[in-house]
N, CA, C and O atoms as a Tripos MOL2 file, in Angstrom:
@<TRIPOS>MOLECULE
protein
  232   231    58     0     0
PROTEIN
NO_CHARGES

@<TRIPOS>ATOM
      1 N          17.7940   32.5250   -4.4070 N.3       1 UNK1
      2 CA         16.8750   31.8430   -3.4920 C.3       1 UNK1
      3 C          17.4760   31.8580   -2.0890 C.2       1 UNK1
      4 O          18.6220   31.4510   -1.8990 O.2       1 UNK1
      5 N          16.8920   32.2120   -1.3440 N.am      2 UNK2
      6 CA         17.4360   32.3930    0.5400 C.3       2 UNK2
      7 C          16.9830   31.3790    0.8410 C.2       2 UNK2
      8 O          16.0550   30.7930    0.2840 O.2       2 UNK2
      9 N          17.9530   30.8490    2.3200 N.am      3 UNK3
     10 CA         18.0640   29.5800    2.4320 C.3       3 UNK3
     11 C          16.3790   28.9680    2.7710 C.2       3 UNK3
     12 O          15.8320   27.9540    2.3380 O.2       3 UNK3
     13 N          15.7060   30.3370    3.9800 N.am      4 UNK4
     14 CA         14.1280   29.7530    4.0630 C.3       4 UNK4
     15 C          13.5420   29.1020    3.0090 C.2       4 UNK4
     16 O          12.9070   28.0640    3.1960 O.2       4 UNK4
     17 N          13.7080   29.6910    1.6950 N.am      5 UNK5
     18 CA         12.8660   29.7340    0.7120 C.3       5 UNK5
     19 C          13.4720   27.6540   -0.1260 C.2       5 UNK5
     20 O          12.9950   26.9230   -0.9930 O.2       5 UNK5
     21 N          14.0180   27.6150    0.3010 N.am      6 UNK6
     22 CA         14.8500   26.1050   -0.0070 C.3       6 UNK6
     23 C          14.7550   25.4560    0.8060 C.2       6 UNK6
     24 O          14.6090   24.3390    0.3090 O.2       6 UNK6
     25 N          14.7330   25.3680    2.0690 N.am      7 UNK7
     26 CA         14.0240   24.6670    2.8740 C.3       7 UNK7
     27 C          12.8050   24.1970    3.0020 C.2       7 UNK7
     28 O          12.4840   23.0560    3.3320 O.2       7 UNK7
     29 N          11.8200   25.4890    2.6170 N.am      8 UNK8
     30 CA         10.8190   25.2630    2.7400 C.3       8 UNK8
     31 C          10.1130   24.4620    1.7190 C.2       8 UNK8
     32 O           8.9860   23.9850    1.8540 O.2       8 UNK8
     33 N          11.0780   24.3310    0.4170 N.am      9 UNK9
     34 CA         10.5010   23.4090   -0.9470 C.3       9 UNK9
     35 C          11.1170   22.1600   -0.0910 C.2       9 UNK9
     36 O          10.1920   21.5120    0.4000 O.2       9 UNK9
     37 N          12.1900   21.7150    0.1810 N.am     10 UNK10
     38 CA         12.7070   20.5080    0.4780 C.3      10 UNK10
     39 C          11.3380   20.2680    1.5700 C.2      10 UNK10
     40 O          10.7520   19.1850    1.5690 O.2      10 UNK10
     41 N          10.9700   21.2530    2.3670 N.am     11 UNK11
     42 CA         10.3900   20.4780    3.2660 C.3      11 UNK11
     43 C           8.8860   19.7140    2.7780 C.2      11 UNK11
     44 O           8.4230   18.7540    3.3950 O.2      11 UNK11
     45 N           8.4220   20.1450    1.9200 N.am     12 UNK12
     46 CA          7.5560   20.5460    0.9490 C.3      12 UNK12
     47 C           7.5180   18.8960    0.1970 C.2      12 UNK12
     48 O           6.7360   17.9460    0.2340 O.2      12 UNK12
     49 N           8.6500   19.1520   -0.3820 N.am     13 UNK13
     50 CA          8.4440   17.6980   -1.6070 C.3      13 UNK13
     51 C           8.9120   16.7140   -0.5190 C.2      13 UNK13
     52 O           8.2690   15.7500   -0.9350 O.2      13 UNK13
     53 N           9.7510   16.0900    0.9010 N.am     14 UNK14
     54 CA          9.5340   15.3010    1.6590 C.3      14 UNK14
     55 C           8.1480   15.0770    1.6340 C.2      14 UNK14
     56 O           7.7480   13.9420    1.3730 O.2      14 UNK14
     57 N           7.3260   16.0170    1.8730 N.am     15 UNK15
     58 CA          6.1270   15.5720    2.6630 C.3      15 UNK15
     59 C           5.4990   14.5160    1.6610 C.2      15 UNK15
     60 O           5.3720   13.3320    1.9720 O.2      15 UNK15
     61 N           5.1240   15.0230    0.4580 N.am     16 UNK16
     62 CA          4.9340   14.4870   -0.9620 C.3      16 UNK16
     63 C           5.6880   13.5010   -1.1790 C.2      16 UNK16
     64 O           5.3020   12.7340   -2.0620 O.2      16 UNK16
     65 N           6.8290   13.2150   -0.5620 N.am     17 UNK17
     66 CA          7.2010   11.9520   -0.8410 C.3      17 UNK17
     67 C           6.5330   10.9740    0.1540 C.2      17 UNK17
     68 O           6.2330    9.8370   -0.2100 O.2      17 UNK17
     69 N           6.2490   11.5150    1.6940 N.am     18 UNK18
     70 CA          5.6030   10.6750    2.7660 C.3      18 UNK18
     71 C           4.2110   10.1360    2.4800 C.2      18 UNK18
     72 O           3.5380    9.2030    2.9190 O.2      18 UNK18
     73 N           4.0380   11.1320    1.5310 N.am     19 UNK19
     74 CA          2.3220   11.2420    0.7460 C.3      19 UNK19
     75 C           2.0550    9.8350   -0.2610 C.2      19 UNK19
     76 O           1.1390    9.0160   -0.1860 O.2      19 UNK19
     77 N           3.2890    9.8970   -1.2800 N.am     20 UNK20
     78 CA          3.4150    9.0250   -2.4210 C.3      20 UNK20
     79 C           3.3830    7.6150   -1.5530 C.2      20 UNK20
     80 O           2.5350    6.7370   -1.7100 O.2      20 UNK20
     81 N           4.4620    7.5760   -0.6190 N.am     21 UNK21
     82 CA          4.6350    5.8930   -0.1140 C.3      21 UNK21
     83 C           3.4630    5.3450    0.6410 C.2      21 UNK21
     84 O           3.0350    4.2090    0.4400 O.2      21 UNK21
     85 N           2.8370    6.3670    1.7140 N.am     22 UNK22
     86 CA          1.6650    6.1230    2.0840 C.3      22 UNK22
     87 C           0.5980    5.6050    1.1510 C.2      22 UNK22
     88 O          -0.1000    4.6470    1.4840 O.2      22 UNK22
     89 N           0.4360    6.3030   -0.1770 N.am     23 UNK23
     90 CA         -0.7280    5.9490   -0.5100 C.3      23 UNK23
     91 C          -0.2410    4.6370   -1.0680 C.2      23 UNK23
     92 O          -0.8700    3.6410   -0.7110 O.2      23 UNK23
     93 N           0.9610    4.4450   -2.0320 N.am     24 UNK24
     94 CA          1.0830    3.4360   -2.4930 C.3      24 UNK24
     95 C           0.8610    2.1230   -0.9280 C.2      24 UNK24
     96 O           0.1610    1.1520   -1.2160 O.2      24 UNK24
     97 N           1.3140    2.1490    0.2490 N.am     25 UNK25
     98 CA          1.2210    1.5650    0.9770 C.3      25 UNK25
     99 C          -0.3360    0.9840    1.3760 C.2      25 UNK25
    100 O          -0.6100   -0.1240    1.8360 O.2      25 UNK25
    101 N          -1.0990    1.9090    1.1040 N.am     26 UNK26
    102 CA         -2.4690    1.5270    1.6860 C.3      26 UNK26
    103 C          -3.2550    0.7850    0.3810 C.2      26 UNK26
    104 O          -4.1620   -0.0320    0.5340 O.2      26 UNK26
    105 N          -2.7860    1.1830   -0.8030 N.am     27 UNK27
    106 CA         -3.1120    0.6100   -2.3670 C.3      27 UNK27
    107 C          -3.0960   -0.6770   -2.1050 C.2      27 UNK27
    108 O          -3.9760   -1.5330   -2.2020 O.2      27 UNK27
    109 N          -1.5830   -0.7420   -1.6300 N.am     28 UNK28
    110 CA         -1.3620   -2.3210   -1.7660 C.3      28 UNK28
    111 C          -2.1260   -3.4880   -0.5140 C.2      28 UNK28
    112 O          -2.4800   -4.6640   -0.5940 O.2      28 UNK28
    113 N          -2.1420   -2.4590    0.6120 N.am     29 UNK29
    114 CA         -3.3380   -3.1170    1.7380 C.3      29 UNK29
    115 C          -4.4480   -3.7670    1.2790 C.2      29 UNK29
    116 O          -4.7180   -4.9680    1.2980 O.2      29 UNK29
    117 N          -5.0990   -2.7650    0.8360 N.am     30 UNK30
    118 CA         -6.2720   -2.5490    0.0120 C.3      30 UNK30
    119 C          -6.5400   -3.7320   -0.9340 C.2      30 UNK30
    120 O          -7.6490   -4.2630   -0.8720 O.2      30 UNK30
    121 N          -5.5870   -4.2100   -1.8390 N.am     31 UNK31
    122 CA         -5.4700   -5.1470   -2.9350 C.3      31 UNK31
    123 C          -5.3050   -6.7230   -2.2490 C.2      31 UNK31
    124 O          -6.0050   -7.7350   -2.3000 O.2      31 UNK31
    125 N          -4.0980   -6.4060   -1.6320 N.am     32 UNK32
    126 CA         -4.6530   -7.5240   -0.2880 C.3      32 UNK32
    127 C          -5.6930   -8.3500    0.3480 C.2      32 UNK32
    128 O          -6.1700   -9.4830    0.4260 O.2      32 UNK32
    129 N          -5.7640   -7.2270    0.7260 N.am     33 UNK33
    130 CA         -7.1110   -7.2790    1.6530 C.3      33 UNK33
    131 C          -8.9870   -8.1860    1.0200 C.2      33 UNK33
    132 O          -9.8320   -8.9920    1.4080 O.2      33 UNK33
    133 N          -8.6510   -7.2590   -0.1660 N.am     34 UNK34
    134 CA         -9.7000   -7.8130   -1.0700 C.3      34 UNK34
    135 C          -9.3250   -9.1230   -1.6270 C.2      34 UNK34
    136 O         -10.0480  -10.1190   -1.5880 O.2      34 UNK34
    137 N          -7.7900   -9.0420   -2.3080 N.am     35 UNK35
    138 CA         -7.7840  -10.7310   -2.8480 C.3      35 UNK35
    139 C          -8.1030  -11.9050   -1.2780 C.2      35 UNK35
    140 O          -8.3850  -13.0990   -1.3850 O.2      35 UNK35
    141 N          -7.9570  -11.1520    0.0560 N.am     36 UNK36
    142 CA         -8.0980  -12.4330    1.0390 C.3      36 UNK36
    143 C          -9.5560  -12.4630    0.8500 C.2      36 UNK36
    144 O         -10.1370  -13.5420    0.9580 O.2      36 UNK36
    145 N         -10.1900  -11.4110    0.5870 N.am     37 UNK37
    146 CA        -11.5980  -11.8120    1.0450 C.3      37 UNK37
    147 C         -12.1010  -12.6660   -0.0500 C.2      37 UNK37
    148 O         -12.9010  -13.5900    0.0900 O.2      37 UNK37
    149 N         -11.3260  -12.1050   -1.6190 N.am     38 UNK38
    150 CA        -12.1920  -12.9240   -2.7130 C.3      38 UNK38
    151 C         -11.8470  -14.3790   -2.5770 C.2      38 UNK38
    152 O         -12.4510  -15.3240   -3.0860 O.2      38 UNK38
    153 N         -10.6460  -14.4160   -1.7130 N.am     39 UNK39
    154 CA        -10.3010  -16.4450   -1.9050 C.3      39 UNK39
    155 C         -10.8010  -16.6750   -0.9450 C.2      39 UNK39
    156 O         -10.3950  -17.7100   -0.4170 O.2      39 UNK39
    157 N         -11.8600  -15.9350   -0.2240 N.am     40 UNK40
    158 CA        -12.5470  -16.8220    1.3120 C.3      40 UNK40
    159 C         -12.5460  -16.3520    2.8550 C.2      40 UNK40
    160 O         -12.9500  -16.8020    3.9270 O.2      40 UNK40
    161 N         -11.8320  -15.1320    2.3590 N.am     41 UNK41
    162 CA        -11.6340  -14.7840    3.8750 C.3      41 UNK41
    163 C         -10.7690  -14.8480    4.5920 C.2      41 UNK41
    164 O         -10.1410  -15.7690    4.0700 O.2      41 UNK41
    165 N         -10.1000  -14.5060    5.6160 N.am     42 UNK42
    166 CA         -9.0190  -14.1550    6.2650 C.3      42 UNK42
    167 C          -8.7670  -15.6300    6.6120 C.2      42 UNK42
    168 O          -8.2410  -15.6840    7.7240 O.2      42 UNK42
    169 N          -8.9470  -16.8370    6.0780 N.am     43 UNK43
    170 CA         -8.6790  -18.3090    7.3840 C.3      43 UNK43
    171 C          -7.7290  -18.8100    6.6610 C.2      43 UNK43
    172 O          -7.1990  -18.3890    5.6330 O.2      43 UNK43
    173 N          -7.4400  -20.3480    7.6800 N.am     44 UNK44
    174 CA         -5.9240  -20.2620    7.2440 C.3      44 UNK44
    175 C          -6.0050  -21.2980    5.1980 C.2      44 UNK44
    176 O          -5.0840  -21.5410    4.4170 O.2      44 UNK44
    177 N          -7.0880  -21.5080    5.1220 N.am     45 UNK45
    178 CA         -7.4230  -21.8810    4.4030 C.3      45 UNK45
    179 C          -7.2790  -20.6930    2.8320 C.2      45 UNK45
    180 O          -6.8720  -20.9710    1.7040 O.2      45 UNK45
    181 N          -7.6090  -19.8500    3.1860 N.am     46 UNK46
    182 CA         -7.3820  -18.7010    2.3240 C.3      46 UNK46
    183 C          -6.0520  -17.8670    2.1680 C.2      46 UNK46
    184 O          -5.5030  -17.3670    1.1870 O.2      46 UNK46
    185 N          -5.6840  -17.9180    3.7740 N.am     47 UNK47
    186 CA         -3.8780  -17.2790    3.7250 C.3      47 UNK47
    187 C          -3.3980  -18.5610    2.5140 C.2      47 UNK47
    188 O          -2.8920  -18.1390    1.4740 O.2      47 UNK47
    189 N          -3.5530  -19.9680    2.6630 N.am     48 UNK48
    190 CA         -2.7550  -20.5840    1.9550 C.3      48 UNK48
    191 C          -2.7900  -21.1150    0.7430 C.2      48 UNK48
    192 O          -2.0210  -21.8900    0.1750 O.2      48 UNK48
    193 N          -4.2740  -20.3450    0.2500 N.am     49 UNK49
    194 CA         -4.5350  -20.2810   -1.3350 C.3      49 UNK49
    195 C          -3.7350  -19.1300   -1.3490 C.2      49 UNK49
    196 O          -2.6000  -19.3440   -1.7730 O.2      49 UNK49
    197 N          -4.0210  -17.7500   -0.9520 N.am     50 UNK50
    198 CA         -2.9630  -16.8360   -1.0340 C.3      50 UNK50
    199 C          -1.3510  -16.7210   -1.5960 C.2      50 UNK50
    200 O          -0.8920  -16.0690   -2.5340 O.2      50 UNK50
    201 N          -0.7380  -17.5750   -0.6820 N.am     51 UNK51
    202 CA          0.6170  -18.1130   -0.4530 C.3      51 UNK51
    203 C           0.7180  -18.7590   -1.7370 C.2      51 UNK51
    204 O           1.6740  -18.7600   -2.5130 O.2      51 UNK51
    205 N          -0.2800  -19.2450   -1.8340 N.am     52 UNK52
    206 CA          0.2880  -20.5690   -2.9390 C.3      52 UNK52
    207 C          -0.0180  -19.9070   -4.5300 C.2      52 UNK52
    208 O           0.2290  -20.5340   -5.5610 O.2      52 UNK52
    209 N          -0.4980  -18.7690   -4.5030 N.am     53 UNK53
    210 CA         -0.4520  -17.7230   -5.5300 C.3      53 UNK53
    211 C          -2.3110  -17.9360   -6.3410 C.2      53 UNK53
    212 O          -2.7190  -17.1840   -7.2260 O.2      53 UNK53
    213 N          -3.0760  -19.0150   -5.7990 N.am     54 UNK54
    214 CA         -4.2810  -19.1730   -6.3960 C.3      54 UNK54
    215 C          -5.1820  -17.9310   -5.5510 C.2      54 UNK54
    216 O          -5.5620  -17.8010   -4.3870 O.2      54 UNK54
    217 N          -5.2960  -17.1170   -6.7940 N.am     55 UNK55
    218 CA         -6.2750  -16.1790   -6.4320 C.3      55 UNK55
    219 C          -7.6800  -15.9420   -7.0910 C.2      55 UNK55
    220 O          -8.2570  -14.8840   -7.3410 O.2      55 UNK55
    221 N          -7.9560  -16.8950   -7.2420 N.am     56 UNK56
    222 CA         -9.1070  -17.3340   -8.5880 C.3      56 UNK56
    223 C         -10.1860  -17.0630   -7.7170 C.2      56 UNK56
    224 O          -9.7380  -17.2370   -6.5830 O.2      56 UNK56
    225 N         -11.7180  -16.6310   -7.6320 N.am     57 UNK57
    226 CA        -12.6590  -16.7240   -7.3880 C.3      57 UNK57
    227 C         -13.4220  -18.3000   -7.0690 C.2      57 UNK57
    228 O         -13.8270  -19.0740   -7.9360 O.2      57 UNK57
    229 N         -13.4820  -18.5200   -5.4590 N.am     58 UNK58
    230 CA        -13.6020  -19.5280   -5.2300 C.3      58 UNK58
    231 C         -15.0650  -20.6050   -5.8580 C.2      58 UNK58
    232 O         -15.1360  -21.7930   -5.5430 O.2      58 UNK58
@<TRIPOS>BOND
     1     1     2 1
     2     2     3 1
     3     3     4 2
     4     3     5 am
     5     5     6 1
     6     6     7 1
     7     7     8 2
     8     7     9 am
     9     9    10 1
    10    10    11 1
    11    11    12 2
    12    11    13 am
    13    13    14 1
    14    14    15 1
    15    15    16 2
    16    15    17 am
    17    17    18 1
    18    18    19 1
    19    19    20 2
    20    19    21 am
    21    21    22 1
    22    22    23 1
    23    23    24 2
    24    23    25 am
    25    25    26 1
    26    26    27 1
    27    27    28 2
    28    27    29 am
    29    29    30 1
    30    30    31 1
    31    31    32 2
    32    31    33 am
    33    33    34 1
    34    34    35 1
    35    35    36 2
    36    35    37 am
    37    37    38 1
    38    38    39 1
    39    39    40 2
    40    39    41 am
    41    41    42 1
    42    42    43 1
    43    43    44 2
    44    43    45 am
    45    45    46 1
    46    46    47 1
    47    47    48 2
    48    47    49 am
    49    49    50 1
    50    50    51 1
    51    51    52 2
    52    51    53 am
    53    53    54 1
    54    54    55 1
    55    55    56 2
    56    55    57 am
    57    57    58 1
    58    58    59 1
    59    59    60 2
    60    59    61 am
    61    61    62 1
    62    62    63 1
    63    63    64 2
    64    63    65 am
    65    65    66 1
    66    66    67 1
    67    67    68 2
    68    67    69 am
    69    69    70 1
    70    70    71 1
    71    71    72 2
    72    71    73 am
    73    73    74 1
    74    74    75 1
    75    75    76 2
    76    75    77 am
    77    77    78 1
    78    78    79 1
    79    79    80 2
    80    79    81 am
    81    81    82 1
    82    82    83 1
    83    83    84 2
    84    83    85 am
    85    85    86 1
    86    86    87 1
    87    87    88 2
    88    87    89 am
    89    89    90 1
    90    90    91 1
    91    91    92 2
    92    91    93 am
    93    93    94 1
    94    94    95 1
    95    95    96 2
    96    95    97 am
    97    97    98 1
    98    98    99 1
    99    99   100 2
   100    99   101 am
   101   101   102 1
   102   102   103 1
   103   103   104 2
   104   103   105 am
   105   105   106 1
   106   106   107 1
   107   107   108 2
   108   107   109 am
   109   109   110 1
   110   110   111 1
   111   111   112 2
   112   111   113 am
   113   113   114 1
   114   114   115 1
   115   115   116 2
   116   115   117 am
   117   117   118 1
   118   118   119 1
   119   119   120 2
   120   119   121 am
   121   121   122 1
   122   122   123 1
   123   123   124 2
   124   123   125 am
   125   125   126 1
   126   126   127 1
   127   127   128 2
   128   127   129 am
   129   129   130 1
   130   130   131 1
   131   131   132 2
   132   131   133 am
   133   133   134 1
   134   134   135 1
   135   135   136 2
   136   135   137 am
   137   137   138 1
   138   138   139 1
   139   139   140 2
   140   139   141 am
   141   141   142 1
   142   142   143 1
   143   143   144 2
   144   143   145 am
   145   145   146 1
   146   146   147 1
   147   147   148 2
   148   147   149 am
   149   149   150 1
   150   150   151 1
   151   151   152 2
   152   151   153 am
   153   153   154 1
   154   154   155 1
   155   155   156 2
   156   155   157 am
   157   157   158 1
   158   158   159 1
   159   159   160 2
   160   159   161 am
   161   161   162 1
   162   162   163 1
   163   163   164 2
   164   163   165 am
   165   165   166 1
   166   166   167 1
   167   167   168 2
   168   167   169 am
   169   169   170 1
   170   170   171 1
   171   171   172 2
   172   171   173 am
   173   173   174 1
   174   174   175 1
   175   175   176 2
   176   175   177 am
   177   177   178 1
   178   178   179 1
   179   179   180 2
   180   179   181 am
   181   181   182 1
   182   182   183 1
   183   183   184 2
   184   183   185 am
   185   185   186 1
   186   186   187 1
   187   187   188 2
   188   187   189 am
   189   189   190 1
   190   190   191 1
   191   191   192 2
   192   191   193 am
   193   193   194 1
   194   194   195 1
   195   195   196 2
   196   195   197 am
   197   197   198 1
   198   198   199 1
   199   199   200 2
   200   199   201 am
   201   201   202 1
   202   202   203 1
   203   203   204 2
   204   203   205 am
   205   205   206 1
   206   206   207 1
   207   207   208 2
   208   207   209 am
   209   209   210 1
   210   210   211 1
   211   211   212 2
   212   211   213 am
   213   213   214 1
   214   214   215 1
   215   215   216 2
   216   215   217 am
   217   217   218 1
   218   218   219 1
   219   219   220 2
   220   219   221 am
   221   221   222 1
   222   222   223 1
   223   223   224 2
   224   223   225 am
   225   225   226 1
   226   226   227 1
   227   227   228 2
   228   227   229 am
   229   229   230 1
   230   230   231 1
   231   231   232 2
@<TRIPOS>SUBSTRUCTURE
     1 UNK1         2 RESIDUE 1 A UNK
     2 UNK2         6 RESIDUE 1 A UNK
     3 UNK3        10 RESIDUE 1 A UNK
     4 UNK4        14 RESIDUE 1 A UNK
     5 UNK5        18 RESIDUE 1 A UNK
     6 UNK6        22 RESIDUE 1 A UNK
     7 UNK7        26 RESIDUE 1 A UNK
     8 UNK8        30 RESIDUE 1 A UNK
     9 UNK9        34 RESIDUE 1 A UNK
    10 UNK10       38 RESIDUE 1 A UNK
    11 UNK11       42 RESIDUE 1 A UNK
    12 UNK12       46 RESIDUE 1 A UNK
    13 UNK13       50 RESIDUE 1 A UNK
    14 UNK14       54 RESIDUE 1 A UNK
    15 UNK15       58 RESIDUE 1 A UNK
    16 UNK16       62 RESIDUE 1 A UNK
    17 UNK17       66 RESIDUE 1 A UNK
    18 UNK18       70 RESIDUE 1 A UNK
    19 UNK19       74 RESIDUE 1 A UNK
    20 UNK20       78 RESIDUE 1 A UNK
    21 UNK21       82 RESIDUE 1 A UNK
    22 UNK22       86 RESIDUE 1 A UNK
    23 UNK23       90 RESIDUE 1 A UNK
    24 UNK24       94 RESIDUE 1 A UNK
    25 UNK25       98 RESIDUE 1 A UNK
    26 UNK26      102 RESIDUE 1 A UNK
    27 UNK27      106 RESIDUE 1 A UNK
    28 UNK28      110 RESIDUE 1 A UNK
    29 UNK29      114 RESIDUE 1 A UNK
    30 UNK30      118 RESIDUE 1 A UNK
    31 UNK31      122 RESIDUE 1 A UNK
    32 UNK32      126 RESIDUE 1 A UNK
    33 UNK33      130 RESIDUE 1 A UNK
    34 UNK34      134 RESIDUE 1 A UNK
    35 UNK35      138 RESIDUE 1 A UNK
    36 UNK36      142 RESIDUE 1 A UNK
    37 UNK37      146 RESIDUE 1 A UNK
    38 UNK38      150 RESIDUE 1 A UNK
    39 UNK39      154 RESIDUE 1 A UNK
    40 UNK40      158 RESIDUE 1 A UNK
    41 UNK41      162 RESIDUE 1 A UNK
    42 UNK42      166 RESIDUE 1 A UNK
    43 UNK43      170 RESIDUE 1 A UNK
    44 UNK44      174 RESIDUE 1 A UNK
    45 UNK45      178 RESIDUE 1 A UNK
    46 UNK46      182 RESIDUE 1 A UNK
    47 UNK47      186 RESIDUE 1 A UNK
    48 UNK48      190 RESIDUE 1 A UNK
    49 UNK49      194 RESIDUE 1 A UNK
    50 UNK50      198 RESIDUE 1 A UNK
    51 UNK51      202 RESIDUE 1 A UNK
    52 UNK52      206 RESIDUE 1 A UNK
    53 UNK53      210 RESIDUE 1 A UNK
    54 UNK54      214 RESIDUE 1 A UNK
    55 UNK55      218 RESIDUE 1 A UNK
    56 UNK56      222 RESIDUE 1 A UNK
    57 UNK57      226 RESIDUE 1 A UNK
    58 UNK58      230 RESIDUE 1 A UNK
């Protein structure tokens, strides 16, 4: 294998790794995002059902 040809996999599976954390990153936004809305919405009323781990359908 010449060195291009090894580089170019390393450069390759980085990206795929930038790929993997991203998506897991936006997954978890995503999951977020929705449990704020299902406890009420972004207020501080909901951050602190959030916080306080009650994620029950209000």
């Amino acid at each position: 294998m010449s060195f291009d040809q090894s580089f170019t996999l390393s450069s390759a599976a980085l990206m795929n790794g930038k790929l993997l954390v991203l998506a897991i990153v936006l997954t978890l936004v995503g999951i977020a995002v929705y449990e704020f809305v299902l406890v009420g919405g972004v207020s501080l009323e909901g951050i602190a059902r959030f916080a306080n781990g009650d994620l029950g359908p209000t």
